[in-house]
Biopython code that builds the backbone (N, CA, C, O; Angstrom):
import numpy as np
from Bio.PDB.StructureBuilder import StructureBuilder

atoms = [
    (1, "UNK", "N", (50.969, -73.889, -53.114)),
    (1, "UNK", "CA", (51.459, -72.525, -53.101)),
    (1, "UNK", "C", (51.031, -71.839, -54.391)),
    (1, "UNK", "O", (50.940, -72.444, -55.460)),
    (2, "UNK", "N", (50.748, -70.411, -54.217)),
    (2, "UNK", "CA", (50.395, -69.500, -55.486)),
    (2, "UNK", "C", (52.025, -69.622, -56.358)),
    (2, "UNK", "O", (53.170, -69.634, -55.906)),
    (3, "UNK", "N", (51.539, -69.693, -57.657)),
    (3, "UNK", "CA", (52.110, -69.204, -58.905)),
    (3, "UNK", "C", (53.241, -68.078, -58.486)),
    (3, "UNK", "O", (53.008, -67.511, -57.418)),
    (4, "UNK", "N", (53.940, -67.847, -58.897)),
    (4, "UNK", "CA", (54.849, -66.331, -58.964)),
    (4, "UNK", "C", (53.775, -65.697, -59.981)),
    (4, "UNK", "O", (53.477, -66.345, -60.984)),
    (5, "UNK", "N", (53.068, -64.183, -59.690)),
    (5, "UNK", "CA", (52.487, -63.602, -59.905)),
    (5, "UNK", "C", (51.073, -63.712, -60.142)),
    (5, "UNK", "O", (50.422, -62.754, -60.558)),
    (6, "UNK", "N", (50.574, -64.825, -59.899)),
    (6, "UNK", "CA", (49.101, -65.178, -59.317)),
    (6, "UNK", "C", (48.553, -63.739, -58.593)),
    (6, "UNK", "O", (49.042, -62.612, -58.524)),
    (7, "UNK", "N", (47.486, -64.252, -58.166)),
    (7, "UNK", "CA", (46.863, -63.206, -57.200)),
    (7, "UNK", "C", (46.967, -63.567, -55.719)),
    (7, "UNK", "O", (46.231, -62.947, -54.952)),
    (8, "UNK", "N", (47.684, -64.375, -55.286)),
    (8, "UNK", "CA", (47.455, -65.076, -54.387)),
    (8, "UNK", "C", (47.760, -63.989, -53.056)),
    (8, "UNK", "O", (47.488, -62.827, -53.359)),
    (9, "UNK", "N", (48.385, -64.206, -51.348)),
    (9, "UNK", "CA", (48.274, -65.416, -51.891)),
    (9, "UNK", "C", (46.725, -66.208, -51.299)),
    (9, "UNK", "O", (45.752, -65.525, -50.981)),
    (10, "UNK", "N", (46.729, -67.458, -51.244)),
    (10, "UNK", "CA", (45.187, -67.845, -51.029)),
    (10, "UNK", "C", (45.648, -68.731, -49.945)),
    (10, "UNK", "O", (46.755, -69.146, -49.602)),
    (11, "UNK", "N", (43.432, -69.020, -49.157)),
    (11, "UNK", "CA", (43.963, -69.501, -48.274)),
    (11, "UNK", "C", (44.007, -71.108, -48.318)),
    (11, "UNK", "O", (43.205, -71.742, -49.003)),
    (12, "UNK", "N", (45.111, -71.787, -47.452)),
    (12, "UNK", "CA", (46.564, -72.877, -47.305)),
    (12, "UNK", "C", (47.349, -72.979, -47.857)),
    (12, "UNK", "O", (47.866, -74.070, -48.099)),
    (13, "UNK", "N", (47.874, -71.565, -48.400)),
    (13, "UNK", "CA", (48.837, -71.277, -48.890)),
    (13, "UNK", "C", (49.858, -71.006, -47.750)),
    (13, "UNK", "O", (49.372, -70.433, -46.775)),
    (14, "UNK", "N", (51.100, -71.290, -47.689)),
    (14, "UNK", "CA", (52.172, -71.205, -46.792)),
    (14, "UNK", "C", (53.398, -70.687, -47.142)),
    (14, "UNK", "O", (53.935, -71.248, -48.098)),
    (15, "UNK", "N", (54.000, -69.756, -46.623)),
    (15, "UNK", "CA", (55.302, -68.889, -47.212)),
    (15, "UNK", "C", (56.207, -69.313, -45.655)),
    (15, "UNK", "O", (55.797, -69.431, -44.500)),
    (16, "UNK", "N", (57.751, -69.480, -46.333)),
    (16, "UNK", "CA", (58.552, -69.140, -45.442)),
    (16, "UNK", "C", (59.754, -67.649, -45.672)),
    (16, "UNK", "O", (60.678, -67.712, -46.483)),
    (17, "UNK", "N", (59.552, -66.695, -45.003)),
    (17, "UNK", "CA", (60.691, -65.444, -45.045)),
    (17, "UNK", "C", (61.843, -65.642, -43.927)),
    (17, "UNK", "O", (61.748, -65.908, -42.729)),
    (18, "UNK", "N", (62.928, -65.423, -44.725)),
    (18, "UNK", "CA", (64.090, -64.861, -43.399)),
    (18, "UNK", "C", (64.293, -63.835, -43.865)),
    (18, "UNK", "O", (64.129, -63.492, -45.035)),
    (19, "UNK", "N", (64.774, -63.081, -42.757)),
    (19, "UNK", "CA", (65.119, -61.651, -42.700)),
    (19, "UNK", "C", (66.489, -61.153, -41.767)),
    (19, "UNK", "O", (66.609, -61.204, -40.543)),
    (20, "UNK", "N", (67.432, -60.676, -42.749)),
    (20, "UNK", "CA", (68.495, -60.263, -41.783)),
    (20, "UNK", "C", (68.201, -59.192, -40.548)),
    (20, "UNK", "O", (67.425, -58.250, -40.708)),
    (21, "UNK", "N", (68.959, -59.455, -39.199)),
    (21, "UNK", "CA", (68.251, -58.407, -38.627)),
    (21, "UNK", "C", (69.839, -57.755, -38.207)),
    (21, "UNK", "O", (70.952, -58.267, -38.085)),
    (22, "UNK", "N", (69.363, -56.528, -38.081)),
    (22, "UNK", "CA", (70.953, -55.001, -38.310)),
    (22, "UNK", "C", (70.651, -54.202, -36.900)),
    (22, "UNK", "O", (69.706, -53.416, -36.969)),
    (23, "UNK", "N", (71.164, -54.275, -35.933)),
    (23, "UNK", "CA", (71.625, -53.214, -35.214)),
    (23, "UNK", "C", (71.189, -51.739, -35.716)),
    (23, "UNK", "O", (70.315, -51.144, -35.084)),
    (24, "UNK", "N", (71.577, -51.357, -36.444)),
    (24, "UNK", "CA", (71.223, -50.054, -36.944)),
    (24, "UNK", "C", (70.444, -49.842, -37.930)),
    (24, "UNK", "O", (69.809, -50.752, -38.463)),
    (25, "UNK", "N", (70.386, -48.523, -38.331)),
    (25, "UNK", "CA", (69.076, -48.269, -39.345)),
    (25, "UNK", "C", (70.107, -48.000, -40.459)),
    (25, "UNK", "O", (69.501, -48.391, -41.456)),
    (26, "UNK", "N", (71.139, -47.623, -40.814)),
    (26, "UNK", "CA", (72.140, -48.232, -42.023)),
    (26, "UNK", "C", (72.323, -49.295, -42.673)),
    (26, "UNK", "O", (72.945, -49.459, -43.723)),
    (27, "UNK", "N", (71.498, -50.385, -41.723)),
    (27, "UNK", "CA", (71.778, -51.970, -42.242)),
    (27, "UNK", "C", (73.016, -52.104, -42.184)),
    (27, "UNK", "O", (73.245, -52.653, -43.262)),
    (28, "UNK", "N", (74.330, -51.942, -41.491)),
    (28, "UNK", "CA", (76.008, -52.122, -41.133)),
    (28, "UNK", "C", (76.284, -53.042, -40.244)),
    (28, "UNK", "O", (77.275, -53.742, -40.455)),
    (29, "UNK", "N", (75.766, -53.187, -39.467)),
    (29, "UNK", "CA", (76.000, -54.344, -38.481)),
    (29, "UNK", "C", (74.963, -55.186, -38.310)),
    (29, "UNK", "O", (73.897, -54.948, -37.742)),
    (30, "UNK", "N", (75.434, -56.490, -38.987)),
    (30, "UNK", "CA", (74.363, -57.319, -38.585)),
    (30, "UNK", "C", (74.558, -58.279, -37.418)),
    (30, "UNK", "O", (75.631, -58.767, -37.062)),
    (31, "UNK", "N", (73.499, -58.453, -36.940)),
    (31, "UNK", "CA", (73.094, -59.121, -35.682)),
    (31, "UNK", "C", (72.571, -60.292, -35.505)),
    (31, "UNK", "O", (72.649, -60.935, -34.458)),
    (32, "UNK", "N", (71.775, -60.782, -36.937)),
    (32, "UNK", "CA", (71.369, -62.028, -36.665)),
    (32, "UNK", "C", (70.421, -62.342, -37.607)),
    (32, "UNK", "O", (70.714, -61.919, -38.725)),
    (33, "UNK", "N", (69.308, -62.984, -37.528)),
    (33, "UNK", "CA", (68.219, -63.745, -38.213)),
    (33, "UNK", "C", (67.027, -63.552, -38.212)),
    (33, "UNK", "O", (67.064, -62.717, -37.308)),
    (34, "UNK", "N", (65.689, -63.629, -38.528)),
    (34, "UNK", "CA", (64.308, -63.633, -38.349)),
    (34, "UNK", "C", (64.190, -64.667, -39.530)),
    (34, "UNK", "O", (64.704, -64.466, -40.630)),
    (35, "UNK", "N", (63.390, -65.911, -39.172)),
    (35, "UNK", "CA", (62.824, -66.482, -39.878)),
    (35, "UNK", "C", (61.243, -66.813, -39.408)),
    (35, "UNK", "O", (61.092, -67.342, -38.307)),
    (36, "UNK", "N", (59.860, -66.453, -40.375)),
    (36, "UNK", "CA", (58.823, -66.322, -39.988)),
    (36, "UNK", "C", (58.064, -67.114, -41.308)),
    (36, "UNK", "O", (58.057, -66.770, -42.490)),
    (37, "UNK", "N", (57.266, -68.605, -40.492)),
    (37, "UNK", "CA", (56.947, -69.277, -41.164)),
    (37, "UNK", "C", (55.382, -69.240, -40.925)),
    (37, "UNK", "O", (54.847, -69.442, -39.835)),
    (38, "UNK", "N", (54.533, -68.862, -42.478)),
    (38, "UNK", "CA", (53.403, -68.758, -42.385)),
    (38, "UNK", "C", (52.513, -69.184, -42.849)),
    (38, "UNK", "O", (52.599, -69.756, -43.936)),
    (39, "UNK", "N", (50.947, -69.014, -41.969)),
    (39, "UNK", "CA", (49.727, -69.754, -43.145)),
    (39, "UNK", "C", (48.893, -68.997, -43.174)),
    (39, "UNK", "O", (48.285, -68.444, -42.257)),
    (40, "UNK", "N", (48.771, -68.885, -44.741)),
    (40, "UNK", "CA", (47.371, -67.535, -45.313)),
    (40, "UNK", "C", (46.154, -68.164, -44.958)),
    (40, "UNK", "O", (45.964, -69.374, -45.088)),
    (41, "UNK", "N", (45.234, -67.272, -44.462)),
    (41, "UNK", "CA", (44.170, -67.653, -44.421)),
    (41, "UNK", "C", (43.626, -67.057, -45.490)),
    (41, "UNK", "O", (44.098, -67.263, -46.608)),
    (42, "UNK", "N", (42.246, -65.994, -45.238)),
    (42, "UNK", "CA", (41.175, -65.541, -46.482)),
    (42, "UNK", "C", (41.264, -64.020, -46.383)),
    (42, "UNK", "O", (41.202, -63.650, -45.211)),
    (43, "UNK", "N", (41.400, -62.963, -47.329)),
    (43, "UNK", "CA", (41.818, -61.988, -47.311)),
    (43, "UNK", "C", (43.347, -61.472, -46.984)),
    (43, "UNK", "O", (43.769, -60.320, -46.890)),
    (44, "UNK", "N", (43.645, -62.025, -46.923)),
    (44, "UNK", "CA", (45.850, -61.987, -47.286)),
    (44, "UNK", "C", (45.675, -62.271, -45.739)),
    (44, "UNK", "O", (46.756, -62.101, -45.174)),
    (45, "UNK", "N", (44.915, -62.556, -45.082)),
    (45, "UNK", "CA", (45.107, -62.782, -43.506)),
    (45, "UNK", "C", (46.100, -64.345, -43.291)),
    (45, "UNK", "O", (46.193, -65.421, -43.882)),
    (46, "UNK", "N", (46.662, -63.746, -42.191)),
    (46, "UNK", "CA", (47.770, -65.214, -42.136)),
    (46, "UNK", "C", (48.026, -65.120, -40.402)),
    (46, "UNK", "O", (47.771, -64.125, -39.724)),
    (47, "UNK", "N", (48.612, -66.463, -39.872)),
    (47, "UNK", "CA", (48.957, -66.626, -38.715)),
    (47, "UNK", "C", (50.277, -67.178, -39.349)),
    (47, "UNK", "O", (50.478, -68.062, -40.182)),
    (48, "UNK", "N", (51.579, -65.856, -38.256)),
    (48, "UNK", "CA", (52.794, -66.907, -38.719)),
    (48, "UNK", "C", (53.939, -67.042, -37.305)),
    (48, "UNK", "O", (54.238, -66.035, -36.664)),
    (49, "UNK", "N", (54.507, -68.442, -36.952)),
    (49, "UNK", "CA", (55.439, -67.947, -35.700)),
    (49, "UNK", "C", (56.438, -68.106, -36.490)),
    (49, "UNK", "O", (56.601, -68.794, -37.498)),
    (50, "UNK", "N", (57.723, -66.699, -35.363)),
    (50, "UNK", "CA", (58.841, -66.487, -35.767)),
    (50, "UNK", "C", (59.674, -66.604, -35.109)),
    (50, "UNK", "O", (59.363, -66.405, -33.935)),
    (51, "UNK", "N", (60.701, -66.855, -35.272)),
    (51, "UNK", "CA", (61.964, -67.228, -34.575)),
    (51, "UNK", "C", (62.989, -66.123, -34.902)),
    (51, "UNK", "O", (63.461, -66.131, -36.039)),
    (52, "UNK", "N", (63.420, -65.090, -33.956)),
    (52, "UNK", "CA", (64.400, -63.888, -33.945)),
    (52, "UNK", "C", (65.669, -64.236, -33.313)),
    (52, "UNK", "O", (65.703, -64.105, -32.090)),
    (53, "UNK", "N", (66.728, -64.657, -33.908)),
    (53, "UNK", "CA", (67.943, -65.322, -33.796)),
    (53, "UNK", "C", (69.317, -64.364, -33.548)),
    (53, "UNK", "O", (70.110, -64.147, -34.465)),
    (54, "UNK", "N", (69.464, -63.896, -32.373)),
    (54, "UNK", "CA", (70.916, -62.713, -32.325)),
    (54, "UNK", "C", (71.691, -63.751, -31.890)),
    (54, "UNK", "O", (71.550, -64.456, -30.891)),
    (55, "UNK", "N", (72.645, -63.773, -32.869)),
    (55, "UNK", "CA", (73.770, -64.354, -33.079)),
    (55, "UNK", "C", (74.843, -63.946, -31.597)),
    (55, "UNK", "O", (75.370, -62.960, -31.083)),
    (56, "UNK", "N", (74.704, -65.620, -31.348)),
    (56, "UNK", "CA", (76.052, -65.433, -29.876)),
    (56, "UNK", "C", (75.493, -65.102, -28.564)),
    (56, "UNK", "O", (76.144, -65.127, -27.520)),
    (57, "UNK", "N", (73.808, -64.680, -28.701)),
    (57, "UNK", "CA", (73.434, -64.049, -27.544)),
    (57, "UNK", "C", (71.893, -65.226, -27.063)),
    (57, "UNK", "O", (71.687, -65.768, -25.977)),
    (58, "UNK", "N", (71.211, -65.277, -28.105)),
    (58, "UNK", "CA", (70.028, -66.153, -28.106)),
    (58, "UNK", "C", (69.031, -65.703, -29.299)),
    (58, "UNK", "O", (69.312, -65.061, -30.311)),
    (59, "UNK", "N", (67.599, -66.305, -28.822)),
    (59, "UNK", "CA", (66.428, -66.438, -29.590)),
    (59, "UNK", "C", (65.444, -65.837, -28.892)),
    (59, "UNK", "O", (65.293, -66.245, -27.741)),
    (60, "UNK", "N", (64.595, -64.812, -29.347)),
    (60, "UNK", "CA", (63.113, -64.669, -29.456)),
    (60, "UNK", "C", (61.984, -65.836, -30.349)),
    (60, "UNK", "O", (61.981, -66.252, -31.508)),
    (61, "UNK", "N", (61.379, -66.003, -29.538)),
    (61, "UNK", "CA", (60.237, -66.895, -30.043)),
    (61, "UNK", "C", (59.212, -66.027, -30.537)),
    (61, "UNK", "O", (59.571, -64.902, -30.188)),
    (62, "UNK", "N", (58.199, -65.944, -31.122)),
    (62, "UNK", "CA", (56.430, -65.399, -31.018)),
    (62, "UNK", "C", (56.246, -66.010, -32.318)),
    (62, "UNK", "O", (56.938, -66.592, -33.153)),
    (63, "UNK", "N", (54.632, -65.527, -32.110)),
    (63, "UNK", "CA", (53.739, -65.779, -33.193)),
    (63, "UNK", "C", (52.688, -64.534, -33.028)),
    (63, "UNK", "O", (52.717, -63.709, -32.115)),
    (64, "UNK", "N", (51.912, -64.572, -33.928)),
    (64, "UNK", "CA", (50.567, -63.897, -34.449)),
    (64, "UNK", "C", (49.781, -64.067, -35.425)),
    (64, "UNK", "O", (50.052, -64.815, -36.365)),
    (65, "UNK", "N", (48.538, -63.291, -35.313)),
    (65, "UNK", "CA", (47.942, -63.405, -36.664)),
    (65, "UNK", "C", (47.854, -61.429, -37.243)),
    (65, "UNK", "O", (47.601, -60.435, -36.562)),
    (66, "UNK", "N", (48.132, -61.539, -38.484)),
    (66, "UNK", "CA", (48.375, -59.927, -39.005)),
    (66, "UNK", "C", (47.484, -60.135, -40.380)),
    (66, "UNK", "O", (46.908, -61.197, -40.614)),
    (67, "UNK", "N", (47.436, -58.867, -41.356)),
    (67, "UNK", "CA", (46.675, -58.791, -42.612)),
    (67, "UNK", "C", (48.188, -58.353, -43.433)),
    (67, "UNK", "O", (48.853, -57.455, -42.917)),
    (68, "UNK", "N", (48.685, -59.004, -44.692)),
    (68, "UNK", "CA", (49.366, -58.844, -45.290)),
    (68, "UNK", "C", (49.256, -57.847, -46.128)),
    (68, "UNK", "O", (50.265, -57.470, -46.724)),
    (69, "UNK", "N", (48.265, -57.348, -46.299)),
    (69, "UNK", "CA", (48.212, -56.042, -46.690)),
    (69, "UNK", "C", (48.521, -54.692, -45.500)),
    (69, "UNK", "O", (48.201, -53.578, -45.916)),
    (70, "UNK", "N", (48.801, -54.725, -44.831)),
    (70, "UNK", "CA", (49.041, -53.590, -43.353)),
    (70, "UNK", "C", (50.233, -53.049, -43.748)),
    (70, "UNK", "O", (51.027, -53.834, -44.266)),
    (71, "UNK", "N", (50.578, -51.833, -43.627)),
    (71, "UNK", "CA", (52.173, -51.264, -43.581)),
    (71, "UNK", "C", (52.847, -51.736, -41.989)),
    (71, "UNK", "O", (54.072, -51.781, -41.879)),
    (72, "UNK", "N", (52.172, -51.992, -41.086)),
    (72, "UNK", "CA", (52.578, -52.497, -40.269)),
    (72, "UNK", "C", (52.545, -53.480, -39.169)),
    (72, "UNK", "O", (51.764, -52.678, -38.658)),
    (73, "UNK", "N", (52.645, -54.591, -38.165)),
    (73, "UNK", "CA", (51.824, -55.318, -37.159)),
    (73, "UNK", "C", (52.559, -55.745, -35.806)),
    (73, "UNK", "O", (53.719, -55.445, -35.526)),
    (74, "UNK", "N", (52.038, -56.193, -35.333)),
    (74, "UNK", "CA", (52.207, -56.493, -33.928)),
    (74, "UNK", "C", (52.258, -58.247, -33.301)),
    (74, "UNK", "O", (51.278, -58.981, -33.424)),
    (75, "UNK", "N", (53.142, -58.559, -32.854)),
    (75, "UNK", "CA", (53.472, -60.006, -32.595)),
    (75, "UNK", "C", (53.569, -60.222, -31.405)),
    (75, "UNK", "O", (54.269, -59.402, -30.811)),
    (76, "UNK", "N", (52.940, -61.375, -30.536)),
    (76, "UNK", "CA", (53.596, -61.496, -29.683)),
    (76, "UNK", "C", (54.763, -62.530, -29.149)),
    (76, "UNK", "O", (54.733, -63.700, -29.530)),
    (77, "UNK", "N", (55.773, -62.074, -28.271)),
    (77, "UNK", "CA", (56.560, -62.773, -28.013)),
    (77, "UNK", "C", (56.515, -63.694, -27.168)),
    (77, "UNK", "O", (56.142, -63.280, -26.070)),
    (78, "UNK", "N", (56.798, -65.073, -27.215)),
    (78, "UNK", "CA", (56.011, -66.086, -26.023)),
    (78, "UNK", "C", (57.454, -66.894, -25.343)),
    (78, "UNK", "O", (57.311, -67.533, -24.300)),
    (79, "UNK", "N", (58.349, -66.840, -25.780)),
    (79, "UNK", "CA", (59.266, -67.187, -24.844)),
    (79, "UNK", "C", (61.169, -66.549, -25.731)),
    (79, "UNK", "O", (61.225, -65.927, -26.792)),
    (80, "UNK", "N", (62.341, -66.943, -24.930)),
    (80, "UNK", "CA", (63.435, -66.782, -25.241)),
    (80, "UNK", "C", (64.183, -67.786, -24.657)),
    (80, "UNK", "O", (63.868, -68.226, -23.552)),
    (81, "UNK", "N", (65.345, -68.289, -25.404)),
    (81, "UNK", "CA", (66.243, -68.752, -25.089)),
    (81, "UNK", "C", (67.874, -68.698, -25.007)),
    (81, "UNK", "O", (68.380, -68.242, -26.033)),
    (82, "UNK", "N", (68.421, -68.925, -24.395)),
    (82, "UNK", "CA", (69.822, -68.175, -24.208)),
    (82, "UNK", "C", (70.021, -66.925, -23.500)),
    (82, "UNK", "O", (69.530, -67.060, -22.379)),
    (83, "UNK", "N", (70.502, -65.809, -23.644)),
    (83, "UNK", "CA", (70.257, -64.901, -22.821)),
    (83, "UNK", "C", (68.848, -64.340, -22.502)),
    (83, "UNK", "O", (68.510, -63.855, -21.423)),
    (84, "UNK", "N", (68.032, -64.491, -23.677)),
    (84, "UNK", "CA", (66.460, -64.459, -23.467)),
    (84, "UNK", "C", (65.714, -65.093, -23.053)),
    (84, "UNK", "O", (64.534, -65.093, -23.404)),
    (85, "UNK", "N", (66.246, -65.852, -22.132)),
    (85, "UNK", "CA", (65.711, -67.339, -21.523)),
    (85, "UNK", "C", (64.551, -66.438, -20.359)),
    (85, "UNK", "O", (64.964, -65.478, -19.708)),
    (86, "UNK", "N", (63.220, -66.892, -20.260)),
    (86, "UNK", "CA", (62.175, -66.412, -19.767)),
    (86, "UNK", "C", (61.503, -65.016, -20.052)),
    (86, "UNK", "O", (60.562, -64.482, -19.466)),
    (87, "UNK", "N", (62.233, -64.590, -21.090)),
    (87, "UNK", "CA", (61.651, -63.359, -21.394)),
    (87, "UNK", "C", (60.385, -63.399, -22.321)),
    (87, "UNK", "O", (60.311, -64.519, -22.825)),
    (88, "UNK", "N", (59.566, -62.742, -22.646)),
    (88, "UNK", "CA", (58.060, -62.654, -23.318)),
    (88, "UNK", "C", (57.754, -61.376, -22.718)),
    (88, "UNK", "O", (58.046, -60.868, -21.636)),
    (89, "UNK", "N", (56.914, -60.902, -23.977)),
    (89, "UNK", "CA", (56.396, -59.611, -24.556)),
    (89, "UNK", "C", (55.591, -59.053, -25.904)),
    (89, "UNK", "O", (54.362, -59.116, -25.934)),
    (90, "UNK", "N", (56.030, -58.736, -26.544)),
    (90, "UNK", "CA", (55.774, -58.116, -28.156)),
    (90, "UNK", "C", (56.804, -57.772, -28.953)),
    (90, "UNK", "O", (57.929, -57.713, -28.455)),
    (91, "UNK", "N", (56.664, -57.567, -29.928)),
    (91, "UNK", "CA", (57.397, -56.628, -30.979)),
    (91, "UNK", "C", (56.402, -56.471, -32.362)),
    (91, "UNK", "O", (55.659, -57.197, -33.022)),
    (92, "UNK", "N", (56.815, -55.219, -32.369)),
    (92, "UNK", "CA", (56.189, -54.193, -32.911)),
    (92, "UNK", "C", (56.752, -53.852, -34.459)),
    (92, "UNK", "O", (57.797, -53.204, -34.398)),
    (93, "UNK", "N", (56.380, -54.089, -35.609)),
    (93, "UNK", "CA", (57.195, -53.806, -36.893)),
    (93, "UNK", "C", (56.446, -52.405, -37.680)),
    (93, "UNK", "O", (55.342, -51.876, -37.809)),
    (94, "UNK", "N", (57.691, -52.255, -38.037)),
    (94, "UNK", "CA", (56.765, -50.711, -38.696)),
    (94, "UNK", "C", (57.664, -50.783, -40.523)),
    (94, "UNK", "O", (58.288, -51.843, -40.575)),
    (95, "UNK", "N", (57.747, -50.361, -41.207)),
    (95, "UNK", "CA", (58.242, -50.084, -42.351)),
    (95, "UNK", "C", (59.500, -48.803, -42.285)),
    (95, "UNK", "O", (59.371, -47.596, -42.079)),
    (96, "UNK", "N", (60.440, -49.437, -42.487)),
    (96, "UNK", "CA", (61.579, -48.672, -42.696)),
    (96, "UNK", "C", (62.444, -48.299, -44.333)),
    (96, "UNK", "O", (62.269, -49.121, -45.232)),
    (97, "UNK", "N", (63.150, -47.320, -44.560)),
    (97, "UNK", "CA", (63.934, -47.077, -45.495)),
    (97, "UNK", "C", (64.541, -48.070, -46.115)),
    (97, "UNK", "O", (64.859, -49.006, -45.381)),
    (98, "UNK", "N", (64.877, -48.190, -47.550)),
    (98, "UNK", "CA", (65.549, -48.888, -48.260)),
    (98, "UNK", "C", (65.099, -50.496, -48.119)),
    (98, "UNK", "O", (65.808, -51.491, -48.265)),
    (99, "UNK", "N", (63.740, -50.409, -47.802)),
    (99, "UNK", "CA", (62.886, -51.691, -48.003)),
    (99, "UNK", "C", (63.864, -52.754, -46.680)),
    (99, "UNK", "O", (64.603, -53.735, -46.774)),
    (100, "UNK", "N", (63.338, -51.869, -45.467)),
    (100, "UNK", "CA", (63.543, -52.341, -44.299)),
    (100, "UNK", "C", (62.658, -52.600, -43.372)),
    (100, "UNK", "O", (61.562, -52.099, -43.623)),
    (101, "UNK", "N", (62.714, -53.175, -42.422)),
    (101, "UNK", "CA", (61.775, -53.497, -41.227)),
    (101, "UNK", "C", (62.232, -52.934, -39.988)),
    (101, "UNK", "O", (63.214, -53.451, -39.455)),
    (102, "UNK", "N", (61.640, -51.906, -39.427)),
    (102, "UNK", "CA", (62.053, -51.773, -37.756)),
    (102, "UNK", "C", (61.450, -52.746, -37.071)),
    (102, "UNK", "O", (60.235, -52.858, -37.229)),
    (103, "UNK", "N", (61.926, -53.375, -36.447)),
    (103, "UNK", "CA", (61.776, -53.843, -34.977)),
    (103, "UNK", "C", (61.766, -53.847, -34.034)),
    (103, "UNK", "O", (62.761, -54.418, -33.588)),
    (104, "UNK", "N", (60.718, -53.264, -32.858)),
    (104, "UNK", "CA", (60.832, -52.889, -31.709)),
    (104, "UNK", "C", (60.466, -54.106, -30.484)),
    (104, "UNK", "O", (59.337, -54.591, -30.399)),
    (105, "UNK", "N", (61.457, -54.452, -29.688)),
    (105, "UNK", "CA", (60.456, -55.291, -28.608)),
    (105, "UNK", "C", (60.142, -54.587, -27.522)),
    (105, "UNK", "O", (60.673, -53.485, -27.386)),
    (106, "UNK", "N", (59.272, -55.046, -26.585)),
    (106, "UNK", "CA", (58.934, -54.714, -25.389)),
    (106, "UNK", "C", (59.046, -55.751, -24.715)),
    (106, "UNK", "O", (58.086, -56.520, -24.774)),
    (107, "UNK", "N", (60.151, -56.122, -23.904)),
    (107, "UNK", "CA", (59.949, -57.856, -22.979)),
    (107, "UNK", "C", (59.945, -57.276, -21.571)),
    (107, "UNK", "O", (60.462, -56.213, -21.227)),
    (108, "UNK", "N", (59.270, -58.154, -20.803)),
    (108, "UNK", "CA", (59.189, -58.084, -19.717)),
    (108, "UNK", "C", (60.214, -59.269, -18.468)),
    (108, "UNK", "O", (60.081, -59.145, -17.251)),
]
sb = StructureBuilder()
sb.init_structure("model")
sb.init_model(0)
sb.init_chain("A")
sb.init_seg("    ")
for serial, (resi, resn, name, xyz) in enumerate(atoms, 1):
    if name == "N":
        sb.init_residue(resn, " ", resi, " ")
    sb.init_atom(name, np.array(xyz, "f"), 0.0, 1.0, " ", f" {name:<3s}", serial, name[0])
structure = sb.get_structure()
């Protein structure tokens, strides 16, 4: 793994993020989890799958590959479990206020 403040990061370099995920765009009600475990490739490029966790209800699965430099990207969703059991689609992240993430899915 890169240094804290390296240039990194480089590629086989591997990061793990969780991310609270909120019902609303206040961040007031939270809902659950995102944890998205990844591997850099060359140019901040990375493939990472994530696991989207609503508490009490189920899991979104996906993965992708995105550029860590992007304000925004696109994932796809490849399965659910619990109430999301057979669902698959996308979700869509864009940059939100107060150093937030929107999250949009589309399941089918």
């Amino acid at each position: 793994m890169a240094e804290p403040g390296a240039n990194g990061p480089f590629a086989g370099d591997q990061a793990i993020y969780e991310l609270a995920l909120y019902r609303d765009a206040g961040l007031a009600h939270k809902v659950g989890t995102a944890v998205f475990s990844c591997l850099y490739n060359f140019d901040h490029n990375g493939y990472c799958d994530v696991v989207f966790d609503v508490s009490g209800s189920g899991s979104l699965i996906g993965a992708g590959n995105f550029n860590f430099d992007t304000t925004h990207f696109d994932l796809a969703v490849t399965a659910g479990l619990g109430k999301f059991q057979g669902e698959s689609g996308s979700v869509q992240e864009t940059p939100a206020a107060n150093h937030a993430e929107r999250f949009v899915f589309s399941l089918r």
